[in-house]
N, C-alpha and C positions, 0 to 999 in steps of 0.2 A: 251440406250445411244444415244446421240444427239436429235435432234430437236428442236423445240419452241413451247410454249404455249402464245397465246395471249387475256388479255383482261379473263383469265379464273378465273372462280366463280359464275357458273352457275348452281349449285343446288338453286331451285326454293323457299326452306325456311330457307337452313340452308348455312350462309355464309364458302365457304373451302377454298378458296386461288387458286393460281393456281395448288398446289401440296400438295396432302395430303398421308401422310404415315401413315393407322390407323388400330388399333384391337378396335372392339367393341364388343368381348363375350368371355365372361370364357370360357377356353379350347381351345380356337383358337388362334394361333401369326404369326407375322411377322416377317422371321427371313433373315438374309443375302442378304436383300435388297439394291441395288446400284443405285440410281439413277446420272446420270452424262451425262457431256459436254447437257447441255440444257441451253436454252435461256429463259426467263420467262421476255412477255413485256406487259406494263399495266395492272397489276389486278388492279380490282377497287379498291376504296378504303371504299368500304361496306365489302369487306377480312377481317377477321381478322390479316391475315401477308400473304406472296405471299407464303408460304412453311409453313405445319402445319405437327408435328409430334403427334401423341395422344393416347391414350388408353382409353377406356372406359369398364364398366360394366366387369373388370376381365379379357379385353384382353391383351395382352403383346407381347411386340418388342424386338429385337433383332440385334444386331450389321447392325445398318442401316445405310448408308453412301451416303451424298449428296457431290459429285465430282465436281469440274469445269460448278458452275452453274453461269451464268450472269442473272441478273434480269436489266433490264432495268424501270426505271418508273418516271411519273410529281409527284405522291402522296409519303406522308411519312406514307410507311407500314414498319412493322417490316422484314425482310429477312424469318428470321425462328419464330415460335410460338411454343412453347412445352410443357406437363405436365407430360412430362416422366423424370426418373432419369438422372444426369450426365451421360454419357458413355455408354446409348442407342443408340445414334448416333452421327458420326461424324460429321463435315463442312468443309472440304478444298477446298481453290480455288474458295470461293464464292464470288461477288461480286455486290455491288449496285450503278448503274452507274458509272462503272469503278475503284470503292473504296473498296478494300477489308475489309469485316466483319471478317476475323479470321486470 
């Protein structure tokens, strides 16, 4: 809870945003995750979106919830990126330059 990420997406081949919530292997998940009150300012815009939720290869998530997040940014990224079902995670209180997305 709290801080900032700036300017984040710095894995060197695989674009992530500044915030990724992810399972990449059968048998392993992510569960009861909160992220909140964070600041998120300039991801490039090489991101996919500044907040990526995902699963790969059989991983799975679980009631994950982004709280009171401001993204500040010049570029038009998406907020949130997802390829998980409805009602794996929530969004309240997000916002992109001061405009709430939900």
């Amino acid at each position: 809870s709290g801080g900032s990420v700036t300017g984040g997406n710095m894995a060197p081949t695989v674009p992530m945003g500044a915030v990724v919530v992810s399972s990449e292997h059968a048998g392993y998940s992510v569960n009861n995750a909160t992220i909140s009150n964070l600041t998120i300012i300039d991801t490039p815009p090489s991101a996919p979106s500044n907040i990526a939720v995902e699963t790969t290869n059989g991983g799975a998530l679980s009631n994950v919830a982004f709280q009171n997040i401001r993204i500040q940014q010049g570029t038009v990224l998406p907020a949130i990126s997802s390829n998980v079902p409805a009602g794996i995670y929530t969004a309240t209180g997000v916002t992109v330059n001061g405009q709430t997305i939900n």
